[in-house]
C-alpha positions in Angstrom: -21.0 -10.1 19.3 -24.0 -7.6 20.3 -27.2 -6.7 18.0 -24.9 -3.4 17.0 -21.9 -5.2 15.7 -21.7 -8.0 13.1 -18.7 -9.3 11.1 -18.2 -8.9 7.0 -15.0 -11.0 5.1 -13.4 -8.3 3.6 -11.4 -10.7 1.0 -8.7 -13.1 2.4 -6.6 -10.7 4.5 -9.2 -8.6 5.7 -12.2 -8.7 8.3 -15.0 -5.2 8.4 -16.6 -5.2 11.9 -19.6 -3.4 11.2 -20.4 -0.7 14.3 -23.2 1.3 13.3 -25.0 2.3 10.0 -25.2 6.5 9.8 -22.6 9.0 10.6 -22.4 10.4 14.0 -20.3 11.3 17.0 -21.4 8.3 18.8 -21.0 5.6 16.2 -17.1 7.5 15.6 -16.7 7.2 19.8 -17.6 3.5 19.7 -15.6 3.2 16.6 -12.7 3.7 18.6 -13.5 2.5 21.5 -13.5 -0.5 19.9 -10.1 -0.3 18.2 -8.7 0.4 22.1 -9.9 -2.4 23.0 -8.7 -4.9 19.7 -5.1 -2.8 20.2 -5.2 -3.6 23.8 -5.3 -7.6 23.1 -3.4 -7.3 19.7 -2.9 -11.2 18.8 0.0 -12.2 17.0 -2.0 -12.6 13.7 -3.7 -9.3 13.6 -1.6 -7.1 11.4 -3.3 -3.3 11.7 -6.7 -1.8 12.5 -8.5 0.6 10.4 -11.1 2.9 11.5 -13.5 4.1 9.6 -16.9 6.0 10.3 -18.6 3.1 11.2 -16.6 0.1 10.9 -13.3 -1.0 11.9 -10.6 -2.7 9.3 -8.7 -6.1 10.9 -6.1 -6.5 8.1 -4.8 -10.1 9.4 -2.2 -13.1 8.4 -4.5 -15.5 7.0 -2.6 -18.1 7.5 -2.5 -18.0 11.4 -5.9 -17.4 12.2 -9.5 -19.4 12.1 -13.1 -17.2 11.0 -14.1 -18.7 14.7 -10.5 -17.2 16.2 -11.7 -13.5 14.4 -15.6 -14.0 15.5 -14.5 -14.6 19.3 -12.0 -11.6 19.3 -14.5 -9.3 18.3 -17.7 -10.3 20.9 -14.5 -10.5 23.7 -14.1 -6.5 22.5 -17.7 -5.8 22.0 -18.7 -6.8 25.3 -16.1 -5.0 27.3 -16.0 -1.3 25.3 -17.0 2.0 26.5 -18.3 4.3 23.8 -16.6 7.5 25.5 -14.3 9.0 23.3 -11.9 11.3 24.3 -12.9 14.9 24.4 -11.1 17.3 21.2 -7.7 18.1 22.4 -7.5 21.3 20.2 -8.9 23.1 17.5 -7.3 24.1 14.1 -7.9 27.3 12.1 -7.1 26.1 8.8 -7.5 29.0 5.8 -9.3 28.0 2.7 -9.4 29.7 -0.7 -12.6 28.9 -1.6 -13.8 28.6 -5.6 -12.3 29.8 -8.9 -9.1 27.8 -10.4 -9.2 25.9 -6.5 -12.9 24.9 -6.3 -13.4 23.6 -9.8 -16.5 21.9 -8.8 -17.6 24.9 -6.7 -20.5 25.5 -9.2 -21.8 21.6 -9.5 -22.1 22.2 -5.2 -23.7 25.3 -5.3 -26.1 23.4 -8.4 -26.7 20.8 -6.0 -27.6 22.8 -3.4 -29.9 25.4 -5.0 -27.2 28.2 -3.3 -24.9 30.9 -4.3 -21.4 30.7 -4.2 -21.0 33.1 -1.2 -24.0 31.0 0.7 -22.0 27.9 0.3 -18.6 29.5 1.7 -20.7 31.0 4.6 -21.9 27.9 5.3 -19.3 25.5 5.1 -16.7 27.7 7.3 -18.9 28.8 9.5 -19.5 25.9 11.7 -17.0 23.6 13.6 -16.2 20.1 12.1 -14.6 17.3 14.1 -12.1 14.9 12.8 -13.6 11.2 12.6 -10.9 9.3 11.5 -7.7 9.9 9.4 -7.3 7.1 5.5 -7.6 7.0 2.1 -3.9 9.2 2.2 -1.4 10.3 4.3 -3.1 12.1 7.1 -6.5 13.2 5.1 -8.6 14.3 7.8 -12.0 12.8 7.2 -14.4 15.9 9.1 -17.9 15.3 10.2 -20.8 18.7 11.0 -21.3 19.4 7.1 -24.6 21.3 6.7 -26.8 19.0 5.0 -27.7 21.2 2.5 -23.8 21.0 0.9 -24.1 17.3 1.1 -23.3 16.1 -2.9 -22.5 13.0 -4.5 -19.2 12.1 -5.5 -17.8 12.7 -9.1 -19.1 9.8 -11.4 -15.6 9.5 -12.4 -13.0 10.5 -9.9 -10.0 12.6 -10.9 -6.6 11.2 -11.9 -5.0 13.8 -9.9 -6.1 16.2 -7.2 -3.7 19.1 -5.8 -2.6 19.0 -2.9 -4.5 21.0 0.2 -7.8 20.6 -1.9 -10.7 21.1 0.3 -13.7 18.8 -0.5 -17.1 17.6 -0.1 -18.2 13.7 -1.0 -21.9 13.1 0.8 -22.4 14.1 4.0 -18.6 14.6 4.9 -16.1 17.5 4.1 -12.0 16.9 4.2 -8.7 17.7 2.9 -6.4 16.4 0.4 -2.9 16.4 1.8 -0.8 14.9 -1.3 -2.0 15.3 -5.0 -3.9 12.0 -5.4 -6.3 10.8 -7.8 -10.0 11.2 -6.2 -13.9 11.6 -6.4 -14.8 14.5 -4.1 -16.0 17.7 -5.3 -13.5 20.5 -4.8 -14.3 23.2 -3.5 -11.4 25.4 -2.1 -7.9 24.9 -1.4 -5.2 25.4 2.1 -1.9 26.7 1.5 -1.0 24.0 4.5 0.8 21.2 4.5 -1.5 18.3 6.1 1.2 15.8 6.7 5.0 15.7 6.8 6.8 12.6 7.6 9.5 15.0 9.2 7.2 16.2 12.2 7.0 14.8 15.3 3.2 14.4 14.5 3.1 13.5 11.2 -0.3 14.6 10.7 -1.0 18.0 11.2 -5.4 16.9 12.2 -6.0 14.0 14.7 -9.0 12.2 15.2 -11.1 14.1 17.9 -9.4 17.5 17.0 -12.2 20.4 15.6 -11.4 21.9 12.3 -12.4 25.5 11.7 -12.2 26.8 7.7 -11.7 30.7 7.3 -11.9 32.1 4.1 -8.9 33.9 2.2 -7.7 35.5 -1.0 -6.1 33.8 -3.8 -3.1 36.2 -2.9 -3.0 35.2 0.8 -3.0 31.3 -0.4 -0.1 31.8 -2.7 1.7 33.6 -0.4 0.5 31.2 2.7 1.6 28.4 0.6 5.3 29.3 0.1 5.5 29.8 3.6 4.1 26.6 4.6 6.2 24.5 2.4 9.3 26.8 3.8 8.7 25.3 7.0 8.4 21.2 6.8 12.0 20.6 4.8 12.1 16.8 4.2 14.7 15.4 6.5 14.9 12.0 5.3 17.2 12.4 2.1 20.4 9.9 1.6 23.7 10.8 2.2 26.7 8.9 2.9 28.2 5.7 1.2 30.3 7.9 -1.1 33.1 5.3 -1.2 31.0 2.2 -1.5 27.6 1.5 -2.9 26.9 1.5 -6.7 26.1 4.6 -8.8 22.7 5.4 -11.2 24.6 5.5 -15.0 21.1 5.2 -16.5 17.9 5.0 -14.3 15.2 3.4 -16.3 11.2 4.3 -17.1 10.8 4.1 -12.9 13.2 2.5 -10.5 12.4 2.6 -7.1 13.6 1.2 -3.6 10.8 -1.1 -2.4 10.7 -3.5 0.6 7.9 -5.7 2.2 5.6 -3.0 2.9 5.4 -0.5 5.5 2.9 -1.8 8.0 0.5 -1.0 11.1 0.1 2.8 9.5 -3.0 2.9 7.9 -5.1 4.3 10.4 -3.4 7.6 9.6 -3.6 7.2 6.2 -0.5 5.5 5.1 -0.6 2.6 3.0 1.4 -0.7 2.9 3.2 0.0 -0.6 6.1 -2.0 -0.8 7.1 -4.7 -3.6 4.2 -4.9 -6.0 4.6 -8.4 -6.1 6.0 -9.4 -2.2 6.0 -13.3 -3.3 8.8 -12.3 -6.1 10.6 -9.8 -3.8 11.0 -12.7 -1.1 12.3 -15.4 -2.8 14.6 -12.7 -4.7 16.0 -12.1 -1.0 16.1 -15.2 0.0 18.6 -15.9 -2.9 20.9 -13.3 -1.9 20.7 -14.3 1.9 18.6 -11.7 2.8 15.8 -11.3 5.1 12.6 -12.3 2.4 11.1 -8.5 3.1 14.8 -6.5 3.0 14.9 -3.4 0.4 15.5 -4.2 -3.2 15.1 -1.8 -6.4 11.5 -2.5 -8.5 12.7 -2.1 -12.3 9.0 -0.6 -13.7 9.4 -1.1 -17.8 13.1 -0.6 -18.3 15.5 -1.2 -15.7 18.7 0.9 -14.7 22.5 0.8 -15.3 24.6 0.6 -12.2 28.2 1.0 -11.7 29.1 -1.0 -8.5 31.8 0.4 -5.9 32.0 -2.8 -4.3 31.3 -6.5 -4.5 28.2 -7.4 -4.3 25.5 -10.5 -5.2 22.4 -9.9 -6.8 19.0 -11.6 -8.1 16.9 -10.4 -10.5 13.1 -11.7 -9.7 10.0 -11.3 -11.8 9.9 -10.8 -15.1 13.1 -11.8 -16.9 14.2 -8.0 -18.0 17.9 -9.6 -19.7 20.3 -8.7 -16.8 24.0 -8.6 -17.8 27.2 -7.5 -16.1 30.0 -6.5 -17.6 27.9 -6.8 -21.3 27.7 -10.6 -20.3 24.4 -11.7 -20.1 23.3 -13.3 -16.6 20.3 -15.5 -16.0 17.2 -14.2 -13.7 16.2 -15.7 -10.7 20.0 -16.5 -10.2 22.5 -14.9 -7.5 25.4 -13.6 -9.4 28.1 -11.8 -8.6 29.2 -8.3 -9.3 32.8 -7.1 -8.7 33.9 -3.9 -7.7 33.8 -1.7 -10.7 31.6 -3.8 -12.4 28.6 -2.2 -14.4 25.2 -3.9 -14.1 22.5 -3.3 -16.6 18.9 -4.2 -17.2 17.1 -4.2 -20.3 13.1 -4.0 -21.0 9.6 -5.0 -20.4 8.3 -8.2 -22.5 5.4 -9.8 -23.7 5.2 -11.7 -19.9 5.0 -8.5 -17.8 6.7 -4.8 -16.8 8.0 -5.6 -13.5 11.6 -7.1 -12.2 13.1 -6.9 -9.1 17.1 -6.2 -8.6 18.2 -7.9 -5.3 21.1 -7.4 -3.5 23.3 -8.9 -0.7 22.4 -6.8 2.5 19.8 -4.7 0.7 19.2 -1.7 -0.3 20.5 0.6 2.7 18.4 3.6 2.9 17.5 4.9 5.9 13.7 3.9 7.2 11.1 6.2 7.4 8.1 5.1 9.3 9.7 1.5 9.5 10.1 0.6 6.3 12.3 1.8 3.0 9.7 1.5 0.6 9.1 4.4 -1.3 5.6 6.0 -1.4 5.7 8.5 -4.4 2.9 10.8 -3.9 4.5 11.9 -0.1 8.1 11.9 -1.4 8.3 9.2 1.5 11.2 6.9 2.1 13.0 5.0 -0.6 15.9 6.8 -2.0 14.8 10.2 -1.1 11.4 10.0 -1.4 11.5 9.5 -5.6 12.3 7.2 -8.1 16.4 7.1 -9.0 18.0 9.6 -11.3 21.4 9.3 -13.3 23.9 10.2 -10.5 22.4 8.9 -7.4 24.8 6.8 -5.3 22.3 4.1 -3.9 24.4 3.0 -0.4 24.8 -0.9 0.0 26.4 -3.0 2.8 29.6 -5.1 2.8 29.1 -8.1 1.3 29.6 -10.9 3.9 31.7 -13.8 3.0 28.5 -16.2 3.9 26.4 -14.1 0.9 29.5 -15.4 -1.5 29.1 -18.8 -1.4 25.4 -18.8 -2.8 27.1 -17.4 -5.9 25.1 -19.4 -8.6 22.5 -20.5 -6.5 19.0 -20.3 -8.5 15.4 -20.4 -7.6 13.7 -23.6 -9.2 11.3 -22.5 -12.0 8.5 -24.9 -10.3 8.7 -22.5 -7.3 8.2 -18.8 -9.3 5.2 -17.4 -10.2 4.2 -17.3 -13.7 2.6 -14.5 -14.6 -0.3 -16.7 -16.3 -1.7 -13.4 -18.1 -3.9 -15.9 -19.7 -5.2 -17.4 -16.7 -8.4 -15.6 -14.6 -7.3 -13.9 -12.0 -9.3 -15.3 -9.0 -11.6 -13.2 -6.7 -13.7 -12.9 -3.7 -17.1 -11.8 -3.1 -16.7 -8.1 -1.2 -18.7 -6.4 1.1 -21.0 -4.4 -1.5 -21.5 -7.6 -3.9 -25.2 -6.5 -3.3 -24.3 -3.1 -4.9 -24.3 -5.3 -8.3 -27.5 -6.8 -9.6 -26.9 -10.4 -10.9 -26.5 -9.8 -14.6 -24.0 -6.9 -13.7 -21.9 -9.6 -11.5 -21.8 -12.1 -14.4 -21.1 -9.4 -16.7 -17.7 -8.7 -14.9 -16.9 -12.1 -14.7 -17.4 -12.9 -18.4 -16.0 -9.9 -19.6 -12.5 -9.8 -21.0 -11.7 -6.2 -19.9 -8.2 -4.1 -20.9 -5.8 -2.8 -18.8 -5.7 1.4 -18.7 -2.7 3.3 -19.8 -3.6 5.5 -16.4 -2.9 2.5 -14.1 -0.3 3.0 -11.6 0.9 1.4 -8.4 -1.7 2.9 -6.2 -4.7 1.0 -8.8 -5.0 -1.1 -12.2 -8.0 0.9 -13.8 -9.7 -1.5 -16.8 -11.4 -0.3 -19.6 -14.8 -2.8 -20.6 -18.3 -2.1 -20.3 -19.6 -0.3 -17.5 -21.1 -2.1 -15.1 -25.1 -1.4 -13.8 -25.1 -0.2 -10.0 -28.0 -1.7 -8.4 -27.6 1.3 -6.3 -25.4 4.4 -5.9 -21.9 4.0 -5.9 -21.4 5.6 -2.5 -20.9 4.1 1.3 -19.6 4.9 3.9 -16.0 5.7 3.8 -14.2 2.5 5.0 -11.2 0.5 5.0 -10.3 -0.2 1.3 -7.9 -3.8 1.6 -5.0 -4.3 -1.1 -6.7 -6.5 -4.3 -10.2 -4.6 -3.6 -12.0 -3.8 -6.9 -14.3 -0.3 -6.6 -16.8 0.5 -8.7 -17.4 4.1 -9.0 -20.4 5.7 -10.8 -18.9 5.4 -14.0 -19.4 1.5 -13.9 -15.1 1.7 -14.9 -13.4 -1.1 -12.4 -10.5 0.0 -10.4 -8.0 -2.6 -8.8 -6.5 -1.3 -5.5 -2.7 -1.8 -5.4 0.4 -1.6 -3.1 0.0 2.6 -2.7 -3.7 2.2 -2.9 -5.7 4.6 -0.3 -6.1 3.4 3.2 -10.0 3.9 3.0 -12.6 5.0 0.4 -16.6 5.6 -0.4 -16.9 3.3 -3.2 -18.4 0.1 -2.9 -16.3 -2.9 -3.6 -18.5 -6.1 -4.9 -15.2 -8.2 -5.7 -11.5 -8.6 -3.7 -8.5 -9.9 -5.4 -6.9 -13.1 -3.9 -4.1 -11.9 -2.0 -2.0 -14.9 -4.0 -3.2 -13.4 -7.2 -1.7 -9.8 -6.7 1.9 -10.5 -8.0 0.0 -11.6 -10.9 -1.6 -7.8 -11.6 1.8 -6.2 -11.2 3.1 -7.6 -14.3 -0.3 -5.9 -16.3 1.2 -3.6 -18.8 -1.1 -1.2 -20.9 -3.9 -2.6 -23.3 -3.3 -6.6 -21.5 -6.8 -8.3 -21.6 -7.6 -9.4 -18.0 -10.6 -12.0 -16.9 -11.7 -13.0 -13.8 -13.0 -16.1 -12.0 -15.1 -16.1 -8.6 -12.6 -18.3 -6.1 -13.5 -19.3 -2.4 -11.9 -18.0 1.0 -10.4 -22.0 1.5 -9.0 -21.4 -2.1 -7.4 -18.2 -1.8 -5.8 -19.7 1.6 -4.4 -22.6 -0.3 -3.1 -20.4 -2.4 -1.4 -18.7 0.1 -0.7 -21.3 1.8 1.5 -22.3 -1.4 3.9 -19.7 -2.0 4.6 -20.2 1.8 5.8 -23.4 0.8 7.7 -22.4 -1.8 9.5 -19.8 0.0 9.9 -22.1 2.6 11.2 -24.8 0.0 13.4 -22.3 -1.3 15.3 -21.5 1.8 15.9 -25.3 2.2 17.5 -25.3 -1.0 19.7 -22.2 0.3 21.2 -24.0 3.3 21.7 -27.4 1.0 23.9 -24.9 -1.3 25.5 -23.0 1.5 26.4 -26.4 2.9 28.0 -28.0 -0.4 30.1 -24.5 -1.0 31.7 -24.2 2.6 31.9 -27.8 3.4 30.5 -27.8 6.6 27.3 -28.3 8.7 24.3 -25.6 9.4 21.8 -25.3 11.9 18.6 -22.7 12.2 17.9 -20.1 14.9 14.2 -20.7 15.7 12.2 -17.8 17.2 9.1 -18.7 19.7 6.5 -18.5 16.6 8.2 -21.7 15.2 9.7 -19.1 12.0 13.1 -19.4 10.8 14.9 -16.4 11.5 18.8 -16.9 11.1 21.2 -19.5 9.0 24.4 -20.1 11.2 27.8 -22.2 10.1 28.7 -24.4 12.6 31.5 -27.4 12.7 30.3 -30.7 13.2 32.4 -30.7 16.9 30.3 -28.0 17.7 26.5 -29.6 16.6 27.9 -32.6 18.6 28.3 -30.4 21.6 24.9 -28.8 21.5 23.6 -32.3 21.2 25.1 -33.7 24.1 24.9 -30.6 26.4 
């Protein structure tokens, strides 16, 4: 590593090489420079990179990988990079209807900024801004060349919900809201265009590098503008098919949706991980079944669905024990059963332990993949079962079920190896990169408190209701990469635990992280729970990890033992070159002695 770059643990699954400290064109060229050039040697247990302004997010498999093994990657890349970034390929007129019902905080910028509304417009169209980097949602351009004179704080409290093609200023930077999404900048205007579309060739309509030019225009011309855009980007990723097979929607529940093990390496543009709230649950679920541990599955939120099965099939339901009957017999959770064809499936209702279940099936869930993975992202209507949670009528399309899925009929996941949701137990965390941001008493505060959970949590955060904590500082940095389990602290002192749909990158600061282990844990938080915390250590939360491997792991033994004992005969495992287990295959015992002595 050089003078200019230094290392910062990011919580368990997460590394921040630090590239610069202020804003500019060449801190954003070395920025990616430097991602080139960690792409370029890509080891096997670096999941993504993240750029931000000034740093650059290695979201990593903890388990495979030493702090030494991250440190020497990142002095190999810091010694070899060229801070020449490519020049802007293009540059986008994008209109802008500036103030009124679009610009609510219009008049706190122009306050700020000792200006008139029509000063402010002038000036923030009438330069040329580039595109630094692309997070915190599905292709929101983050543009740099503000005037410092517009330069404002962001909101004390952010918004639960910001419209889409909201134009806004946080600091020194100026961007665009592509999806409604909760958020802290100060609106200003909005675009009538539609900033990313999974359905494009180019998802995202800005690119890092590109300019961005704003021209003002009427709140007419934006309405009209507006149908016209969303005219032209039809989502092309709805389901169809399966009308002879599959099971049907009777009764869909407070929120079913189809979730998977995330959808991964996509956060540089913006798109988060989603996926299973709690991926530990999800796996072992699958692995029940005979599925791949990350294959699609439907997340029951509250209340689960009714289903009226065209087909056989075999199913699990994982997490909290919802009452799952078929054919109005009740069924036991966390145990494959099987579902004939014509047979309705039903699950009931949140309890005292936790809001979340998971409904496995044999095969998974088979939607199509968009962006390589099935998960469903609400707030882009992205993958899933048409981009949205089920309604009565929807025909959800399965696979066959294979004869090999039959015999683990009755198989069931040892209660030593699920994870409790322990709502009484502190949820363990790690120091983050702003703990500085908190003064002492303010960081013992958090731990001691016993804080609520908010009605307005969702999957994208878990917002808690306590005392507000005492910034040392402002509540602003940089805008960098925001891991899964980070805790913000925005300038109301309120908490907010980032989730599955959380946004890719943010401008809060983030004293605390989440164990990664621990996360399953905060999916099962229903409205008004208490919630403490501990302070853990990087070995712990890798132990913990390091745990449910096992049990997974465990699990799968216990799998083949069962296939074994139903068919009689003798399995052996397909090995990949990483040393994982990747396929169970029947074989006769004339054929193991075969393989032995060839």
């Amino acid at each position: 590593m050089t003078d200019q770059t230094h290392l910062v643990q990011d919580g368990d699954s997460c590394w921040l090489v630090v590239l610069g400290e202020t804003i500019s064109p060449s801190t954003s060229a070395r920025v990616h420079a430097f991602r080139r050039a960690v792409e370029e040697i890509h080891p096997a247990w670096l999941i993504e990179t993240v750029p931000g302004y000034c740093t650059l997010g290695l979201v990593i498999h903890p388990l495979q990988v030493s702090c030494k093994e991250v440190e020497s990657l990142v002095s190999e890349c810091a010694q070899s990079i060229t801070a020449e970034l490519p020049g802007p390929v293009r540059t986008l007129t994008i209109p802008v209807c500036y103030g009124g019902p679009d610009g609510p905080d219009m008049e706190t910028v122009c306050r700020h900024a000792g200006l008139s509304e029509q000063e402010v417009v002038r000036r923030h169209a009438g330069v040329d801004y580039q595109c630094a980097m692309l997070g915190f949602l599905p292709g929101f351009p983050y543009l740099t060349g503000l005037d410092e004179q517009l330069a404002t704080p962001r909101l004390a409290t952010p918004r639960t919900s910001v419209p889409a093609g909201s134009v806004g200023i946080a600091g020194e930077q100026t961007g665009i809201y592509p999806v409604a999404s909760p958020g802290g900048w100060n609106i200003i205007g909005r675009t009538p265009l539609t900033l990313f579309d999974p359905s494009r060739r180019q998802p995202s309509l800005v690119q890092p590098g590109d300019l961005v030019h704003f021209v003002p225009i009427s709140r007419r011309e934006l309405e009209g503008q507006h149908a016209h855009a969303s005219a032209g980007h039809p989502q092309t990723y709805s389901v169809s098919g399966h009308e002879d097979g599959g099971c049907e929607v009777l009764e869909p529940g407070v929120m079913t949706t189809v979730q998977d093990g995330g959808r991964w390496g996509l956060q540089h543009v913006g798109v988060p991980a989603s996926g299973a709230m709690d991926r530990q649950a999800l796996a072992l679920g699958n692995v029940l079944v005979g599925n791949e541990e990350g294959a699609a599955a439907l997340e029951v939120t509250l209340s689960g669905p009714t289903l009226r099965f065209a087909q056989d099939a075999l199913v699990a339901l994982v997490g909290t024990d919802m009452h799952l009957q078929v054919d109005e017999r009740d069924c036991p959770a966390w145990t494959a059963v099987p579902v004939r064809s014509g047979g309705i499936l039903s699950v009931g209702s949140a309890t005292e332990t936790g809001c979340r279940s998971w409904l496995c099936v044999a095969g998974g869930i088979d939607v199509p993949e968009v962006l390589g993975s099935r998960s469903t992202l609400l707030r882009v209507a992205l993958g899933g079962f048409a981009g949205r949670a089920l309604k009565a009528g929807d025909r959800l399309p399965l696979l066959p079920l294979r004869e090999e899925a039959r015999r683990l009929e009755g198989l069931s996941c040892p209660v030593t190896l699920r994870l409790s949701p322990a709502t009484d137990e502190p949820v363990p965390v790690l120091p983050g990169p702003q703990l500085q941001s908190l003064a002492l008493p303010a960081r013992q505060a958090f731990l001691k408190t016993t804080w609520t959970t908010s009605s307005k949590s969702d999957r994208m955060g878990l917002r808690l209701e306590g005392p507000a904590l005492r910034l040392s500082g402002g509540p602003d940095v940089i805008s960098e990469v925001v891991p899964e389990g980070a805790i913000e602290v925005s300038g109301s002192g309120m908490p907010i635990i980032m989730l599955a749909d959380h946004q890719t990158t943010g401008g809060y600061v983030k004293p605390f992280v989440v164990a990664s282990a621990a996360l399953g844990r905060l999916a099962q938080r229903l409205p008004g729970d208490p919630i403490r915390f501990r302070l853990s250590t990087p070995d712990e939360a890798r132990q913990m990890l390091a745990d449910q491997f096992l049990a997974r792991e465990q699990m799968t033994r216990q799998r083949a033992a069962w296939r074994r004992q139903r068919s009689g005969g003798i399995l052996q495992v397909s090995v990949n070159g990483k040393g994982q287990r990747v396929e169970w295959q029947e074989v006769t015992p004339l054929e193991v002695d075969d393989e032995h002595h060839g």
